[in-house]
Backbone as XML, in Angstrom:
<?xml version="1.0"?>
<chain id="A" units="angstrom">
  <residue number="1" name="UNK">
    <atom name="N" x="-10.116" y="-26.881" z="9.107"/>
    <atom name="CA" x="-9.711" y="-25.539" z="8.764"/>
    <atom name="C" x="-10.758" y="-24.871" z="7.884"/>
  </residue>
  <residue number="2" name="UNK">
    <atom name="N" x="-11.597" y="-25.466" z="7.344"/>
    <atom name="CA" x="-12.438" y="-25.035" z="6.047"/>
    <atom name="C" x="-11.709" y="-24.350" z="4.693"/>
  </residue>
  <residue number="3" name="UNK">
    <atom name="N" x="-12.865" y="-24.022" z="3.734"/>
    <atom name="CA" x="-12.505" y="-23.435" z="3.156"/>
    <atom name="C" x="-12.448" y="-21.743" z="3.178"/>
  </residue>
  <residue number="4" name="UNK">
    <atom name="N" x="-11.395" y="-21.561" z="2.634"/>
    <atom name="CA" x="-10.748" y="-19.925" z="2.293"/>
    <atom name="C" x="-12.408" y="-19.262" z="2.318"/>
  </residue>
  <residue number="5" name="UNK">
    <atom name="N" x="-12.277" y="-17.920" z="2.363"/>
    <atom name="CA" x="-13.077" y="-17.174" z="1.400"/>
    <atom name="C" x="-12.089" y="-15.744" z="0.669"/>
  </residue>
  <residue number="6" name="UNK">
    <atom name="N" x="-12.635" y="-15.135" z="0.153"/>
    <atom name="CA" x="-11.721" y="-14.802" z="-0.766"/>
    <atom name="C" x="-11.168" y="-13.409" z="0.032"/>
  </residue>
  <residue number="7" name="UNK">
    <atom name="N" x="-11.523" y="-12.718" z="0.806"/>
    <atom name="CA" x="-10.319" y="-12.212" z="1.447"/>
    <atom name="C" x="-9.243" y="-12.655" z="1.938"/>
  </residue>
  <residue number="8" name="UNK">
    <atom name="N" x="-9.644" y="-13.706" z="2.705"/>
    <atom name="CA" x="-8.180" y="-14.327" z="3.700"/>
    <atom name="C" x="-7.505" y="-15.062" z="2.142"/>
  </residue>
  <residue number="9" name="UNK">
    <atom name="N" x="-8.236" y="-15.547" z="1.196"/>
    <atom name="CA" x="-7.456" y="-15.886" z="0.478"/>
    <atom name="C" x="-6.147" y="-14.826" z="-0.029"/>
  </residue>
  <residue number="10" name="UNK">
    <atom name="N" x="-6.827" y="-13.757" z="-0.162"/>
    <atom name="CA" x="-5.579" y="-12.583" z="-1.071"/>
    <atom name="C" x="-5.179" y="-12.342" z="0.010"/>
  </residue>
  <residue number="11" name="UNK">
    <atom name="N" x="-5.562" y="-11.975" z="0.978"/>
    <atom name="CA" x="-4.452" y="-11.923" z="2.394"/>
    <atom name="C" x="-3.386" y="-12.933" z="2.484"/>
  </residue>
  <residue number="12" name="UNK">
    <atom name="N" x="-3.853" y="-14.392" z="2.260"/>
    <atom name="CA" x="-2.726" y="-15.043" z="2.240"/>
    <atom name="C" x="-1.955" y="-15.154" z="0.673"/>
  </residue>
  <residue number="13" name="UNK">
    <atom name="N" x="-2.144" y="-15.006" z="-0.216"/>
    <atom name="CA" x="-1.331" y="-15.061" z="-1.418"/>
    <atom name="C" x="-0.745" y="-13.244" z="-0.935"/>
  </residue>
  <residue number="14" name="UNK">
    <atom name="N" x="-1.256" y="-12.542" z="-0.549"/>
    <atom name="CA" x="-0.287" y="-10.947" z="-0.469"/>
    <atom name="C" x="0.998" y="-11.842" z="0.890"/>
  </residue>
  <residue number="15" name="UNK">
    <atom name="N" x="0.787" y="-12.267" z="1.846"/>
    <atom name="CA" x="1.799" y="-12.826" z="2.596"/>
    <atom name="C" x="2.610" y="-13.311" z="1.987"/>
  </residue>
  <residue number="16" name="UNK">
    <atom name="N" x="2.182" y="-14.508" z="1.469"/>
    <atom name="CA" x="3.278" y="-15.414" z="0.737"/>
    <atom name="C" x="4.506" y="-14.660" z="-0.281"/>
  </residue>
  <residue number="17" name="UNK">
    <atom name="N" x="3.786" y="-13.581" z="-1.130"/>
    <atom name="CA" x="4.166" y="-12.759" z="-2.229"/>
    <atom name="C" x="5.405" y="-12.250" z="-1.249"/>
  </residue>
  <residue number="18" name="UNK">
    <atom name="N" x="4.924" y="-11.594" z="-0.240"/>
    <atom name="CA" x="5.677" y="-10.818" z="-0.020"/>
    <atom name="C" x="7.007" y="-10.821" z="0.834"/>
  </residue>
  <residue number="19" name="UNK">
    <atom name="N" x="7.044" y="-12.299" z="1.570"/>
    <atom name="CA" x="7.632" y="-13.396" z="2.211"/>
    <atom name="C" x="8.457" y="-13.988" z="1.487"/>
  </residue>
  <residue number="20" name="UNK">
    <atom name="N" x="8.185" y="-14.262" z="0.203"/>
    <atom name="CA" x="9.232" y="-14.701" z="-1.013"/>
    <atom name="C" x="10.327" y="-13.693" z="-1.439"/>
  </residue>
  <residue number="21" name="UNK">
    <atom name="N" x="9.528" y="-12.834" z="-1.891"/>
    <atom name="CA" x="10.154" y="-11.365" z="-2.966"/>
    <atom name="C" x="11.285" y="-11.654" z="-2.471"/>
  </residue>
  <residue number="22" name="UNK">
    <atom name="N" x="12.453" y="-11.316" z="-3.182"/>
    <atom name="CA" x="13.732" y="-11.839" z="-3.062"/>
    <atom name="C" x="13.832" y="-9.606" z="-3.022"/>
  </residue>
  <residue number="23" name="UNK">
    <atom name="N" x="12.913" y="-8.805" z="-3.145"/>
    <atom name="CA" x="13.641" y="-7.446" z="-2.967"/>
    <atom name="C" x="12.759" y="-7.037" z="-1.336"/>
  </residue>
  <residue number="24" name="UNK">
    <atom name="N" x="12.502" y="-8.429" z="-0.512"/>
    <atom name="CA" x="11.776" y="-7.706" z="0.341"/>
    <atom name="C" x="12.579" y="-8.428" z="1.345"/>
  </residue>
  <residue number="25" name="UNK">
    <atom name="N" x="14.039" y="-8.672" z="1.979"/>
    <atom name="CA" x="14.465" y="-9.687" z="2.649"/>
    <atom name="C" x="14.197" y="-9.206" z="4.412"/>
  </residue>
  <residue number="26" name="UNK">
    <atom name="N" x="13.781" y="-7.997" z="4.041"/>
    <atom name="CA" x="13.381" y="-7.227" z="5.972"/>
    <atom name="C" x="12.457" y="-7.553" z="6.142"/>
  </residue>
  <residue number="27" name="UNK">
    <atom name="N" x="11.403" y="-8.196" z="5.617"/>
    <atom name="CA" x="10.317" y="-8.868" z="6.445"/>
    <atom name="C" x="10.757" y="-10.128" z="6.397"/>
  </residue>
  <residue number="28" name="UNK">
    <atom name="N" x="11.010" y="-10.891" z="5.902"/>
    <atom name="CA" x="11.499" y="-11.812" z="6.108"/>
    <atom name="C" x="12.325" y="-12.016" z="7.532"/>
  </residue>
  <residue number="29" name="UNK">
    <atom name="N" x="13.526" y="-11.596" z="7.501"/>
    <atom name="CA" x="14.293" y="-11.051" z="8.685"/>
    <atom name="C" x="13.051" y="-10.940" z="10.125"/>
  </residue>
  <residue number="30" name="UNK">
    <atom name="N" x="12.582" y="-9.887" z="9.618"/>
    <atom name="CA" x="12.040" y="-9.545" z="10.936"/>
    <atom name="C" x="11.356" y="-10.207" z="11.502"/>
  </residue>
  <residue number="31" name="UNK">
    <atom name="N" x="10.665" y="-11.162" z="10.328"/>
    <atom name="CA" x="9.375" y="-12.407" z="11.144"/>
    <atom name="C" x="9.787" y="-13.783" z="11.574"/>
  </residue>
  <residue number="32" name="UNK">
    <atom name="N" x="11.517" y="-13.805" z="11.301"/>
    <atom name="CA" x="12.413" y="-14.686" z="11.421"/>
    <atom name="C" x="12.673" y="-14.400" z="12.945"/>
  </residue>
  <residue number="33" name="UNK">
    <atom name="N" x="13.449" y="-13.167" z="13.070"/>
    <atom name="CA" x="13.522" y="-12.737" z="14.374"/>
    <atom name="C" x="12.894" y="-12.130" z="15.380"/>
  </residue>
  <residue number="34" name="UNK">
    <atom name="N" x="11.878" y="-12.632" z="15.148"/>
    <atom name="CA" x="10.016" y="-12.333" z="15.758"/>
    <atom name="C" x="9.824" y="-10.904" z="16.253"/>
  </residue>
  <residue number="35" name="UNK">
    <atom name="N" x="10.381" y="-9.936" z="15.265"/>
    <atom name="CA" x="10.472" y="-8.917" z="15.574"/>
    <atom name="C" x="8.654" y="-8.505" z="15.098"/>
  </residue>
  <residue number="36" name="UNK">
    <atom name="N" x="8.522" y="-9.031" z="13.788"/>
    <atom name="CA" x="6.655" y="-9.011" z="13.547"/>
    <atom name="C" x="6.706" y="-10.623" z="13.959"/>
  </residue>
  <residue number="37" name="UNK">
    <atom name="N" x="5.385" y="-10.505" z="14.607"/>
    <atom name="CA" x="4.971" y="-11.272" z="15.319"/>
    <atom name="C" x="3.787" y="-12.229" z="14.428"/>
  </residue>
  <residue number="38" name="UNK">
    <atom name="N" x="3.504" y="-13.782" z="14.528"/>
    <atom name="CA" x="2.379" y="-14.327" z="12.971"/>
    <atom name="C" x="1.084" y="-13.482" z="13.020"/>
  </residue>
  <residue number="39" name="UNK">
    <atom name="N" x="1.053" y="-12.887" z="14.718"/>
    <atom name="CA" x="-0.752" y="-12.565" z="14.946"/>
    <atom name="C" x="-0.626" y="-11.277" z="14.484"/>
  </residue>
  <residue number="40" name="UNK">
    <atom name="N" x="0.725" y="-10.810" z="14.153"/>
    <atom name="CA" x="0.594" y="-8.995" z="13.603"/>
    <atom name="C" x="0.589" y="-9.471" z="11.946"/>
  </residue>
  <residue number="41" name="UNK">
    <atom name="N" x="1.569" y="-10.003" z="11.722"/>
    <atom name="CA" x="1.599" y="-10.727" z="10.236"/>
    <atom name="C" x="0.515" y="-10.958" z="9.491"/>
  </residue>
  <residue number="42" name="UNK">
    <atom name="N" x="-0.546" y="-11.180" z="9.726"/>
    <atom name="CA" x="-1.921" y="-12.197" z="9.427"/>
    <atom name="C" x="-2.968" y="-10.917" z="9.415"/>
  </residue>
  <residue number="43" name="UNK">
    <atom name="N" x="-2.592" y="-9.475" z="10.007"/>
    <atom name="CA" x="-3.024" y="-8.660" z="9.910"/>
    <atom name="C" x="-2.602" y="-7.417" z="8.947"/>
  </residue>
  <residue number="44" name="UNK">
    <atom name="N" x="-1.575" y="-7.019" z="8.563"/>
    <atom name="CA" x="-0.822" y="-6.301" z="7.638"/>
    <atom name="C" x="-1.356" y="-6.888" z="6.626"/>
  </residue>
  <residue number="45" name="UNK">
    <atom name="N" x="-1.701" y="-4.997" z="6.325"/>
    <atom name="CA" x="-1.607" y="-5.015" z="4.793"/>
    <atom name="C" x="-0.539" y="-5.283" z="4.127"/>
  </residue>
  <residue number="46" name="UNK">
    <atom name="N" x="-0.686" y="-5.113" z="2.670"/>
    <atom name="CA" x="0.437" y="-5.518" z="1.838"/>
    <atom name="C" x="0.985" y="-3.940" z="1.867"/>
  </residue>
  <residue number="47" name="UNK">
    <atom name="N" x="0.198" y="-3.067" z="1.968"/>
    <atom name="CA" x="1.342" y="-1.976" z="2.108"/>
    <atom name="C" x="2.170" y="-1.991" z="2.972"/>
  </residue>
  <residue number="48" name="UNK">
    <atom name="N" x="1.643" y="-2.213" z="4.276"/>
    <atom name="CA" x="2.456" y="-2.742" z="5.402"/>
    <atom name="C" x="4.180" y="-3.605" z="5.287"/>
  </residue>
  <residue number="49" name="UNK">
    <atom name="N" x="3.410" y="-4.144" z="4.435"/>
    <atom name="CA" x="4.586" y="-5.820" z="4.518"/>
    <atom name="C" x="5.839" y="-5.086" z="3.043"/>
  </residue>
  <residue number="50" name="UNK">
    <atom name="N" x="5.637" y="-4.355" z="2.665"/>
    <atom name="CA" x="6.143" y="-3.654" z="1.675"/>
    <atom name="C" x="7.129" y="-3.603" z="1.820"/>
  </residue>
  <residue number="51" name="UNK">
    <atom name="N" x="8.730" y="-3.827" z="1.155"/>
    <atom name="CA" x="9.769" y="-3.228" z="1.297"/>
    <atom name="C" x="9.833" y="-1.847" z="1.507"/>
  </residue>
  <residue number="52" name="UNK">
    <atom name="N" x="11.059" y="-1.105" z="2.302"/>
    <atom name="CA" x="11.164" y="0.168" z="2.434"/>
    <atom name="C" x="11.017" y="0.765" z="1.122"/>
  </residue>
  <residue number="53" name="UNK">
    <atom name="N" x="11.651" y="0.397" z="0.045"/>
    <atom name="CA" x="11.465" y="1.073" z="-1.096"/>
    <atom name="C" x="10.420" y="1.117" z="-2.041"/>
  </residue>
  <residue number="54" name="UNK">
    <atom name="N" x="9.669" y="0.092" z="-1.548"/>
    <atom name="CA" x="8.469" y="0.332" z="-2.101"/>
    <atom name="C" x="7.484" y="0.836" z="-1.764"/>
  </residue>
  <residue number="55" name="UNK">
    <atom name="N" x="7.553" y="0.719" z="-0.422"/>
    <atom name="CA" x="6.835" y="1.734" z="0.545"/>
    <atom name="C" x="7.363" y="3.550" z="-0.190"/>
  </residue>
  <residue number="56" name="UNK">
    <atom name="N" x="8.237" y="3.682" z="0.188"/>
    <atom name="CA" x="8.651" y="4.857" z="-0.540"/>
    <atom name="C" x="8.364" y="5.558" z="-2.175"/>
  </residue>
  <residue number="57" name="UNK">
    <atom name="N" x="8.603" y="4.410" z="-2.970"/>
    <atom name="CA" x="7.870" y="4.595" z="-4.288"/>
    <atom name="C" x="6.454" y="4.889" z="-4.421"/>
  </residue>
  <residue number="58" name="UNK">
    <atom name="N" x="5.494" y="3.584" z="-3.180"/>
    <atom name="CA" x="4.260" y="3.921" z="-3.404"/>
    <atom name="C" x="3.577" y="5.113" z="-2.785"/>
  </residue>
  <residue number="59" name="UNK">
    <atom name="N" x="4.078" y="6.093" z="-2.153"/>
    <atom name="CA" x="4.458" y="7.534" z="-1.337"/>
    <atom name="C" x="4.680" y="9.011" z="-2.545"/>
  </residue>
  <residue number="60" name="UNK">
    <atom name="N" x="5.731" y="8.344" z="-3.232"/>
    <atom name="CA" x="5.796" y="9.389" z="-4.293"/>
    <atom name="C" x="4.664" y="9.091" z="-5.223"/>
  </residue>
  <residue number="61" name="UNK">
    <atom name="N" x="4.360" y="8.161" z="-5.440"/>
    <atom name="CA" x="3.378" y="8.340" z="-6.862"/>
    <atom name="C" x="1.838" y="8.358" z="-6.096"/>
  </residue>
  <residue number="62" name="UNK">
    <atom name="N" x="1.821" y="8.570" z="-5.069"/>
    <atom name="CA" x="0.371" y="9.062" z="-4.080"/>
    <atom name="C" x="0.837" y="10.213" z="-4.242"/>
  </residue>
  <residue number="63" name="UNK">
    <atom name="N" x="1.648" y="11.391" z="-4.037"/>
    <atom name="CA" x="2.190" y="12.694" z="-3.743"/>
    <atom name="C" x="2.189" y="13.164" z="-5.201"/>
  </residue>
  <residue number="64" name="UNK">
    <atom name="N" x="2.824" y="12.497" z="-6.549"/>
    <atom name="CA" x="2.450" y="13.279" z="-7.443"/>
    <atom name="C" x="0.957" y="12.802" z="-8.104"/>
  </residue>
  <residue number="65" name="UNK">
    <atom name="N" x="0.187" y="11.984" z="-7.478"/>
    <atom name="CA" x="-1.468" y="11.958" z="-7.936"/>
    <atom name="C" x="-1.972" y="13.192" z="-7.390"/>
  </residue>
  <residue number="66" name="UNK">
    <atom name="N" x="-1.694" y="13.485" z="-5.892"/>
    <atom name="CA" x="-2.361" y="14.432" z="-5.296"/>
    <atom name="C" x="-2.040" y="15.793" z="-5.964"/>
  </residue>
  <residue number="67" name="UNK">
    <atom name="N" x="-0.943" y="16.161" z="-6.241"/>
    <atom name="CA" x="-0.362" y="17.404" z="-7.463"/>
    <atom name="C" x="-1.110" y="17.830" z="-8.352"/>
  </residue>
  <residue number="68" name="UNK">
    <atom name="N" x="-1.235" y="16.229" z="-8.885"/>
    <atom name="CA" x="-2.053" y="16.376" z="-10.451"/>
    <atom name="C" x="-3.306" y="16.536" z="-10.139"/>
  </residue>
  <residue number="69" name="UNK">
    <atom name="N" x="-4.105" y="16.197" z="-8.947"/>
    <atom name="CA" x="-5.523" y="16.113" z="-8.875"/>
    <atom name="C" x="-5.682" y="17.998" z="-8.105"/>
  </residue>
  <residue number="70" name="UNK">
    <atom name="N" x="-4.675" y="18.384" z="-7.307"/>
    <atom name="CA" x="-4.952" y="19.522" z="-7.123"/>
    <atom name="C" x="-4.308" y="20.485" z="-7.796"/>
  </residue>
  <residue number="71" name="UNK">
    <atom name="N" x="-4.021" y="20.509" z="-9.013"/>
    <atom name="CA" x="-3.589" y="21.663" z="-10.240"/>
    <atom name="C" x="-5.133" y="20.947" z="-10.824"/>
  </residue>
  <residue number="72" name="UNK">
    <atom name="N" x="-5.179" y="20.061" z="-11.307"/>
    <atom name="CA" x="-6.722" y="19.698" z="-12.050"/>
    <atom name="C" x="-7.978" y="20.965" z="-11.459"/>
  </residue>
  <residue number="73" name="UNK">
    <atom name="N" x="-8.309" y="20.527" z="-10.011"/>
    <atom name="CA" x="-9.033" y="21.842" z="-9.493"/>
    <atom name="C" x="-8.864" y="22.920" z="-9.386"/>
  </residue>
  <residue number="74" name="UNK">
    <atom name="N" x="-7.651" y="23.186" z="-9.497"/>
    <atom name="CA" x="-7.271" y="24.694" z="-9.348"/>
    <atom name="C" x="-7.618" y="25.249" z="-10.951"/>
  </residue>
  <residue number="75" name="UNK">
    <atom name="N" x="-7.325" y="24.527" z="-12.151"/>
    <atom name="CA" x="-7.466" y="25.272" z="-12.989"/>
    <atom name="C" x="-9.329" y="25.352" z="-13.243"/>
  </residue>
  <residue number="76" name="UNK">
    <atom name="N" x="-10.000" y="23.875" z="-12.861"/>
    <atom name="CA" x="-11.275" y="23.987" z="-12.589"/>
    <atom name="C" x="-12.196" y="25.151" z="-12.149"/>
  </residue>
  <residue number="77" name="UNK">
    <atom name="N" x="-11.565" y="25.629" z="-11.253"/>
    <atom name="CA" x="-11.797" y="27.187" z="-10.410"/>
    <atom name="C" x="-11.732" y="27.934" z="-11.062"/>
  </residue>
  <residue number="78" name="UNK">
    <atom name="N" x="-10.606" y="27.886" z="-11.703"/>
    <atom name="CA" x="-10.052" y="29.197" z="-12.015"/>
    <atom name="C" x="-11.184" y="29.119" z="-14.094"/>
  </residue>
  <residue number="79" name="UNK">
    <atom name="N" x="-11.523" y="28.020" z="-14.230"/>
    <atom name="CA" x="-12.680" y="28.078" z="-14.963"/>
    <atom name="C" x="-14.317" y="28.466" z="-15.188"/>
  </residue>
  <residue number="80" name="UNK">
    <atom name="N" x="-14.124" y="28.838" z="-13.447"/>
    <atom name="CA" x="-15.536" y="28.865" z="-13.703"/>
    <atom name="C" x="-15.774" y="30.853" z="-13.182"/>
  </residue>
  <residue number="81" name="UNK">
    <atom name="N" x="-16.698" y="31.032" z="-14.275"/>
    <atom name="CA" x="-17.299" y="31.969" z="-14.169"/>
    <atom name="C" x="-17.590" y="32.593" z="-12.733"/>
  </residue>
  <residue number="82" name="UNK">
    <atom name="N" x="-17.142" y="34.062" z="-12.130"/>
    <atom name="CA" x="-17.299" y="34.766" z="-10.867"/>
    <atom name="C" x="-18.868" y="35.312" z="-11.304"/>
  </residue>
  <residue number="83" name="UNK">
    <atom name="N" x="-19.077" y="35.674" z="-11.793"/>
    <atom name="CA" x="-20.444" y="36.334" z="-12.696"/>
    <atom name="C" x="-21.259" y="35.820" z="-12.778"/>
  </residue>
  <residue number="84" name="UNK">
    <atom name="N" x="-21.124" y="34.392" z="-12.358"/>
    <atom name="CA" x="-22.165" y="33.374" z="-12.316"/>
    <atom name="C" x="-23.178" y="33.372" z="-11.212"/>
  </residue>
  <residue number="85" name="UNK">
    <atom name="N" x="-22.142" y="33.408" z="-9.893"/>
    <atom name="CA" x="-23.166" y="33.732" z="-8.918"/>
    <atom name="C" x="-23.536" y="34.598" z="-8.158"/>
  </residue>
</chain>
């Protein structure tokens, strides 16, 4: 089998993680009832393999980064000198 290198390694500790989580029991389920398949499994990200709700959490706090990063530019703009160019 050799040894790991360090992607497939965190690929496989993100599997395992997420195969355990006692708040993630739908993948579990689903790879039970070969609904994901090991050769799709082995490919998912960990966002992927995510509970629905965390999937969802990690959705809102992408949506209010993007808020904050576009009020950041807007007031940026609205800083800079018209007279300038």
């Amino acid at each position: 089998m050799g040894a790991f290198n360090g992607t497939k390694q965190l690929n496989y500790r993100s599997i395992l993680f997420n195969m355990k989580d006692p708040k993630n029991p739908d993948l579990r389920r689903k790879v039970l009832l070969g609904q994901i398949k090991p050769e799709k499994l082995v490919t998912m990200t960990s966002e992927e393999m995510a509970s629905s709700q965390r999937q969802f959490e990690n959705e809102q706090i992408r949506k209010k980064s993007l808020c904050k990063e576009m009020k950041k530019a807007e007031q940026e703009h609205k800083l800079v000198d018209p007279m300038e160019y």
